[in-house]
Every structure is written in C-alpha cells, then in structure tokens.
C-alpha positions in Angstrom: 8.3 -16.3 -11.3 7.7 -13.3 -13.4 11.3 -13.0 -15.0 10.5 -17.5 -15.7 7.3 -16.5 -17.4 9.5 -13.6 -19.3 11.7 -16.2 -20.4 9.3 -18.9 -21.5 7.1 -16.8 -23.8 10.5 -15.0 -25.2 11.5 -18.4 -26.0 8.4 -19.9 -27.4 8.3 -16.9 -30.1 11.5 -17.6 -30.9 11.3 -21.6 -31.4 7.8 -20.9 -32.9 4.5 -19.0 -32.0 1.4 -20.3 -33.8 -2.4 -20.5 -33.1 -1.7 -23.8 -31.1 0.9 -22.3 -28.8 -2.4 -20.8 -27.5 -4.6 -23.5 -27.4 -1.3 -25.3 -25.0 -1.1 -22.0 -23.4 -4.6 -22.7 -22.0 -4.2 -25.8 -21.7 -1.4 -25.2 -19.3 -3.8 -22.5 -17.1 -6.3 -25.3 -17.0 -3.2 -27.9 -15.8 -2.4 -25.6 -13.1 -6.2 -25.3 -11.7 -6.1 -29.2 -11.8 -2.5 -29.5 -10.1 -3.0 -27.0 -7.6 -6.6 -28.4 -6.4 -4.9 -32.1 -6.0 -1.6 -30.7 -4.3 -3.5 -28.7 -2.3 -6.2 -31.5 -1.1 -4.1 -34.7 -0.8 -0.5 -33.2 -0.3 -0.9 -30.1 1.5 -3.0 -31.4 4.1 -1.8 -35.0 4.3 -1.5 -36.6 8.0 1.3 -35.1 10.1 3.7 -37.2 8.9 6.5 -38.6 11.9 9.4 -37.8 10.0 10.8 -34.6 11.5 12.2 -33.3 8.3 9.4 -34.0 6.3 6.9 -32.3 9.2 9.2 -29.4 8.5 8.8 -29.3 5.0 4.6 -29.3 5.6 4.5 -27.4 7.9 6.6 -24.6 5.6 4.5 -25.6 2.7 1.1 -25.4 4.0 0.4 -26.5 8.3 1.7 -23.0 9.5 0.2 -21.2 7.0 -3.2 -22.5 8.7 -2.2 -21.7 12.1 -1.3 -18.0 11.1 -3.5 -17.6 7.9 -2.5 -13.6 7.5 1.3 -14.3 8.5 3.2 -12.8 5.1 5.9 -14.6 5.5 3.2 -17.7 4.8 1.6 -16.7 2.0 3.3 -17.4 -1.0 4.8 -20.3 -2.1 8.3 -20.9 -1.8 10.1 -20.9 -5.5 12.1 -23.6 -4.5 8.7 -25.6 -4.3 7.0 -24.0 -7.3 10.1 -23.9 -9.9 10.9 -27.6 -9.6 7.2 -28.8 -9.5 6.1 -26.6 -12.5 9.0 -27.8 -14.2 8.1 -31.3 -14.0 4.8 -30.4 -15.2 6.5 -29.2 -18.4 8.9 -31.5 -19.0 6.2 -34.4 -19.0 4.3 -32.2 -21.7 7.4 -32.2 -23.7 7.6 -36.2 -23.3 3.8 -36.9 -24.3 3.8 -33.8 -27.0 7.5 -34.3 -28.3 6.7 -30.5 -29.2 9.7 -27.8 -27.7 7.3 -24.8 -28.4 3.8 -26.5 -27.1 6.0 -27.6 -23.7 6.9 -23.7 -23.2 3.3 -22.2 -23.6 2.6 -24.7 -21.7 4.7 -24.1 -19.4 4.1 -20.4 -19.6 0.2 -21.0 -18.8 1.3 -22.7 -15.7 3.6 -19.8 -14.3 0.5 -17.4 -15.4 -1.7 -19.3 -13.4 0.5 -19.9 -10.2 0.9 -15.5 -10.4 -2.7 -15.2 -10.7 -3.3 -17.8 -8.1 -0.7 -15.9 -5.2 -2.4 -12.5 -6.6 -5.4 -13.9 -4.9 -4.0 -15.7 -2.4 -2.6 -12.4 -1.1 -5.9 -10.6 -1.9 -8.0 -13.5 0.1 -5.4 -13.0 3.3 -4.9 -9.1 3.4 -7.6 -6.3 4.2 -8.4 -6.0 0.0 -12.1 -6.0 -0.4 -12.7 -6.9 -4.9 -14.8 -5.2 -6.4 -17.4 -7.6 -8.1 -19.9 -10.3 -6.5 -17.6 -13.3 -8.3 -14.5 -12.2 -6.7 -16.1 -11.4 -2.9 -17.4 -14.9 -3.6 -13.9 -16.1 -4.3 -12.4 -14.5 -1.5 -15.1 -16.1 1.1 -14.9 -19.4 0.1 -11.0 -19.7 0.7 -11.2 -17.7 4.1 -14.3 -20.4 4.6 -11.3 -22.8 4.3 -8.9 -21.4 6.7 -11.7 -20.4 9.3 -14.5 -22.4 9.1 -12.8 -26.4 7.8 -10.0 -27.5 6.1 -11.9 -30.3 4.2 -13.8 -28.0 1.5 -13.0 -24.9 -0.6 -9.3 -26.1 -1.8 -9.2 -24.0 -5.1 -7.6 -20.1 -4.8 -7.2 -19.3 -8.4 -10.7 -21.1 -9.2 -13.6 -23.0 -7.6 -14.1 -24.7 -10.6 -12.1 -27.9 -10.3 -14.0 -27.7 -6.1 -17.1 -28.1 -7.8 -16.2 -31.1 -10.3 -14.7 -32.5 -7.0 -17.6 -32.0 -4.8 -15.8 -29.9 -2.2 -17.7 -26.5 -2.9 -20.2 -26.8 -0.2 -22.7 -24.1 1.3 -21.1 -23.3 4.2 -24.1 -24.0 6.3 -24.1 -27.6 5.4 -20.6 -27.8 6.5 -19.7 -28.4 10.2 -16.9 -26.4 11.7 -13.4 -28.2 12.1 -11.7 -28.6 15.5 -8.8 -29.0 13.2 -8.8 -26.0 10.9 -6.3 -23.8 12.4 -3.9 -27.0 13.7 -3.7 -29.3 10.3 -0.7 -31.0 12.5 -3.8 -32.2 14.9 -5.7 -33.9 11.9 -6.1 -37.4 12.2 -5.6 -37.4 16.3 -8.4 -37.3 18.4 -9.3 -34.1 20.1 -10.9 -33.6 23.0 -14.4 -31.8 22.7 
C-alpha cells in the first residue's frame, strides 16, 4: 500500500498539485475514518451469515481476528480487500468531483490513513506500550473492544467518528460480551 500511495501522490504532482489537492487530501483521511468506522460496525461484524463462502470471507476479514486478537497472520487487512474497496472510494470522488487530480489526493489520503490505521492496529495487538496519555488511551479502547465487547470502541486510527456515533462508552457502563471472542456466536443464544 505504500508503493499505491507512491504512485498516487507521483501522479497527482504531475496532473496538477495545488492548495486544494490538500484540502481533498484531508478530505480523503477524514473519508477513511468515516469508511472504516461503518465497515467496521455494520460489515465486519454482521450476523454469521449461512453462506459458507461468504462465512469464509468474514471470518478472514474480521471473526478470526476476534478469536485470536494477537494472531499476525490476522492483523492486517488483506490488499485484496483494501485495494478494490479504496478504489471505489476514489473512483466515486472522480464521478461527484469530475476532478483527475482532487480523486488522487483523495485517494492518497485514504491509503495514508489505512497505513496509519494498521500502524496502530499492530501497535494496539503487540507488546508496544506509546508513549503519550492520547495514544495509551487509543490503544485501551480498541483492546476494550476485542476483550471486554464487540459492540463499542470500533475506530483504530480514531475514536473520533465512535464519539459522533455514540459507541465510545466508559468501560464501566459497558457490560462484558459472551460474544466478544466468538463474533460467529452473535445473534444465537448462549447459554449463561
């Protein structure tokens, strides 16, 4: 994804860099938050579907990444998920802007923010204490998520678009999940 986001600023400068290529730059990092809070809540941990294939496909996306939480293999997202649905992203920018250059800093703010988001996704799953209160913060609240319930705390790169949502809770208001580490299970009812 780094060699993509080469490749989309290289190509903005050329078709043209000006003052708003930032401005859609941004605008892009704040589309990502957005997309990745929403994909995250109402895709990620949809139902267990009954299809087999498409079970598969969850459970590689997001299901087994709550069973094993620290499982490497898990942690990132698959570019043949993130390519495509970034893509799409940028090519309906193009269609609403009609603007080359604004879809490709567009498109490069997405690609910055899915890096920055799997920087600290990887930094939220491995033994890599931050530095600073904000980022300790940041760090709890999506291992609240994985540990404590499924239902709250969906933003990695940003809690921000939780708290327009209403899904950054204290965690003491929030019960603990039966479902947490078993997303396949959600929906069915368990046994207490």
């Amino acid at each position: 994804m780094t060699v993509v986001l080469i490749g989309l600023g290289a190509w903005a400068a050329v078709e043209t860099l000006t003052l708003f290529s930032l401005l859609f730059f941004v605008i892009g990092l704040i589309g990502f938050m957005f997309s990745e809070y929403l994909t995250h809540r109402f895709f990620f941990h949809l139902k267990a579907p009954q299809n087999k294939l498409f079970l598969k496909f969850l459970k590689r996306l997001h299901y087994d990444h709550h069973t094993d939480p620290h499982d490497l293999k898990l942690l990132f997202l698959p570019v043949w998920y993130s390519l495509p649905n970034l893509g799409v992203l940028a090519i309906l920018f193009y269609l609403a802007t009609g603007m080359l250059g604004a879809a490709l800093a567009f498109g490069a703010g997405l690609v910055t923010m899915l890096l920055v988001y799997e920087w600290k996704h990887y930094v939220a799953h491995r033994p890599i204490q931050p530095t600073t209160k904000f980022w300790k913060w940041n760090k709890r609240m999506h291992l609240l998520h994985h540990f404590k319930n499924e239902n709250y705390w969906f933003g990695v790169s940003t809690p921000l678009v939780d708290a327009i949502f209403g899904t950054l809770k204290d965690e003491k208001d929030v019960p603990t999940s039966e479902t947490v580490k078993n997303l396949e299970k959600r929906g069915q009812t368990l046994s207490s």
